[in-house]
N, C-alpha and C positions, 0 to 999 in steps of 0.2 A: 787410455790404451796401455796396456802392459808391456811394459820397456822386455826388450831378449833376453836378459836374466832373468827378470820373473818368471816366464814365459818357462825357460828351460826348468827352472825349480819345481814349477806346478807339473809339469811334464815327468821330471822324475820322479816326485810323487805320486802321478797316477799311471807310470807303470811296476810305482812297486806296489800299489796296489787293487792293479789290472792283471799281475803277471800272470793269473788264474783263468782271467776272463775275458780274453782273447785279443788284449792292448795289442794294436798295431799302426803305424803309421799313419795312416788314412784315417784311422778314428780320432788319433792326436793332432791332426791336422785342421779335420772339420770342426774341431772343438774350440781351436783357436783362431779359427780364421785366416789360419795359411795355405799355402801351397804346400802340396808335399815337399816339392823340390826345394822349396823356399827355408822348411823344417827339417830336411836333412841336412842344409848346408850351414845352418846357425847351429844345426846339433853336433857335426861332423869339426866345423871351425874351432867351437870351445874344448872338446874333450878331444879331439882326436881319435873318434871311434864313430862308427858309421850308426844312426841310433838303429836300425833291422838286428846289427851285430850286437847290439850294447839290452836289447830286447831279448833276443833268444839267449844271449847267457846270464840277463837274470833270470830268465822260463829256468833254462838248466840248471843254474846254481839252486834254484827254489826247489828244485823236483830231487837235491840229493837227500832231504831229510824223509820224503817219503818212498825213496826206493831202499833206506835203513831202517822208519821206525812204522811200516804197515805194509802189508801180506797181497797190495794190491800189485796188480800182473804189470809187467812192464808198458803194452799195449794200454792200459786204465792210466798209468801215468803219464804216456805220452800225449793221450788224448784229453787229461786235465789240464794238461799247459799247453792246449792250444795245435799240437801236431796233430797231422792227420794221419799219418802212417808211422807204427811203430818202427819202423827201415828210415824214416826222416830223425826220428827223433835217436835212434841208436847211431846215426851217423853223425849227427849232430855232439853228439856227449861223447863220443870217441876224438871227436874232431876239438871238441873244447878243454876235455881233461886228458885224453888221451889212453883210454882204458875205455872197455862197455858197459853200459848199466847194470846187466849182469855180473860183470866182475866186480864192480864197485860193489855190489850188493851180498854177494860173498865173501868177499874182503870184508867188509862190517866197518869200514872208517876210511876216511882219505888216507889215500898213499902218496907217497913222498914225492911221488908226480904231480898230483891232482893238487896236492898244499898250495903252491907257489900261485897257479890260478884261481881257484877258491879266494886267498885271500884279497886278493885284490878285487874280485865282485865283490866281495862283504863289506 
């Protein structure tokens, strides 16, 4: 059986490389043989971040390199990581860096806002 470290490590690792493919709760749950509640509260214990909250900003943080370096519509990038409404995911990224994807995407680079939280998902 996999001691709660390991558990949480394999976990981080398959949501950085689920971020795409629609990792959520329920899927890291059945995988490992817990309860949701049971893997929110060893996720939420260690880092002090809720894992739903710690999942949709890395979706967000993953989705600034393609709202910079390709010509796909906002709507196309909300629904590659996972949102279902372009209105979820612009509120979401307003919410997390504090500017819209649109603006981000004009702007052409992190603003002196967006820095301080970017680094820390990285």
């Amino acid at each position: 059986m996999l001691r709660s470290y390991n558990i949480l490590e394999n976990v981080l690792i398959d949501i950085e490389k689920g971020v795409r493919e629609g990792i959520n709760l329920n899927t890291l749950a059945q995988k490992y043989a817990l309860s949701e509640g049971h893997l929110r509260r060893l996720f939420r214990f260690t880092f002090k971040k809720t894992l739903g909250g710690y999942i949709r900003s890395r979706k967000l943080s993953a989705s600034l390199d393609d709202l910079l370096k390709t010509d796909f519509n906002i709507l196309d990038i909300a629904l590659d990581y996972g949102f279902e409404y372009e209105q979820s995911y612009r509120r979401a990224f307003k919410h997390e860096f504090g500017i819209t994807p649109g603006k981000y995407r004009k702007a052409g680079h992190i603003t002196e806002k967006m820095s301080e939280k970017v680094c820390l998902l990285q």
